[in-house]
C-alpha positions in Angstrom: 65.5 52.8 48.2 68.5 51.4 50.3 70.9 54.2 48.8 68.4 56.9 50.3 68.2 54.8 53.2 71.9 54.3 53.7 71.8 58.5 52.7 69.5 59.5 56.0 71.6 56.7 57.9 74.9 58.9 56.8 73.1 62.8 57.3 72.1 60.9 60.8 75.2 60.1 62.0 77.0 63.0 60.9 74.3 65.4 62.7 75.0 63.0 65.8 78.8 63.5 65.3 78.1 67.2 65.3 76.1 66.9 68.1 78.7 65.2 70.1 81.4 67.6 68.8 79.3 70.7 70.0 78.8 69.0 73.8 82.3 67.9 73.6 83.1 71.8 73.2 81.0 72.7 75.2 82.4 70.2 78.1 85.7 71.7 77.0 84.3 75.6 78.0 82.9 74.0 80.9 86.1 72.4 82.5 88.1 75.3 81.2 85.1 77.9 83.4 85.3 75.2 86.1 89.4 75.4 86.3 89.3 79.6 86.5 86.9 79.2 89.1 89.4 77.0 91.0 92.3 79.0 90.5 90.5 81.8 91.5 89.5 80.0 95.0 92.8 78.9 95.3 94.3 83.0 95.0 90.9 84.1 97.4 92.2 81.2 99.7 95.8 82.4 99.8 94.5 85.8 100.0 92.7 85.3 103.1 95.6 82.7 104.7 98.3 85.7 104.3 95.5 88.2 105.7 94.8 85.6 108.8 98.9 84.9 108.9 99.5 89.0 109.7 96.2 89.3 112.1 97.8 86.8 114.0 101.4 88.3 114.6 100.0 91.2 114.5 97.7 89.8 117.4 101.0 88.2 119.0 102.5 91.2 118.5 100.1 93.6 120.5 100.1 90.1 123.4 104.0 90.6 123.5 103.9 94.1 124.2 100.9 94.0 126.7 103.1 91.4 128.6 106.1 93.3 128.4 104.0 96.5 129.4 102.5 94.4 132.6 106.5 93.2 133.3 107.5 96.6 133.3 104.4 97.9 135.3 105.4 95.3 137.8 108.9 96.1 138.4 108.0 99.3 138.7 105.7 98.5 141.6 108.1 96.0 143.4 110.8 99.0 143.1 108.5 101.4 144.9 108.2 98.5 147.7 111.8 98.6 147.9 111.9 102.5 148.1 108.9 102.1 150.4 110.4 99.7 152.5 114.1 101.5 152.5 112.1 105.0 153.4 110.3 103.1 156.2 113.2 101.8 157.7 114.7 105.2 157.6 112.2 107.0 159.2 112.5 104.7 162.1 116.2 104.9 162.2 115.3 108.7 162.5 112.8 109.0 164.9 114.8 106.6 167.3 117.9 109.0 167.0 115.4 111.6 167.7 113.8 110.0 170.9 117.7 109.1 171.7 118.6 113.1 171.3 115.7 113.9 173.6 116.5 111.6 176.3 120.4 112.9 176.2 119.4 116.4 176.6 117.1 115.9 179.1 120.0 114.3 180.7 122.3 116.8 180.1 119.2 118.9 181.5 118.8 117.7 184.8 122.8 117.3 185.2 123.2 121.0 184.7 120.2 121.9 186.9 121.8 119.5 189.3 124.6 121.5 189.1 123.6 124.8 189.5 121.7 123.6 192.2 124.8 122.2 193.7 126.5 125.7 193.0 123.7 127.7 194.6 124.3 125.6 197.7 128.0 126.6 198.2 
């Protein structure tokens, strides 16, 4: 009776030692699934930090060249003042020349009217 005993107490703890060698397997597949998975995150993680990295110079990019654009567009409008300005003063230049002109031929007018004048008398 005790050797049949002591027989179920061996077949027991060798089914428990399977039992424990199957979930320690299977705790084995588990980390081993668990460890892909992580890797996996890890490359999706990098993946998405490089595609974040180039948005944003590309982003910086695009800012850089709108700001240079706006530089440009507003030496361009402070060179027009200038040319504006020159032009303006010009024009005045000009028309007081003109108004000058008029006033010396009128002058020149009336002298030589005064002088006929003077001729006709003699």
């Amino acid at each position: 009776a005790r050797l049949s005993c002591a027989r179920t107490a061996v077949v027991h703890l060798e089914e428990e030692q399977k039992q424990k060698e199957h979930e320690m397997l299977s705790t084995r597949q588990v980390l081993r699934d668990l460890q892909q998975v992580a890797a996996e995150q890890r490359s999706a993680v990098q993946r998405i930090k490089a595609g974040n990295e180039e948005m944003v110079a590309k982003s910086a990019r695009g800012a850089s060249e709108r700001t240079q654009a706006a530089q440009h567009a507003a030496s361009m409008v402070e060179e027009r003042s200038r040319e504006k300005h020159s032009l303006s003063t010009a024009l005045q230049v000009t028309e007081k020349q003109l108004v000058d002109t008029e006033a010396a031929v009128t002058v020149q007018r009336q002298r030589e009217s005064e002088a006929l004048a003077a001729e006709q008398r003699r």
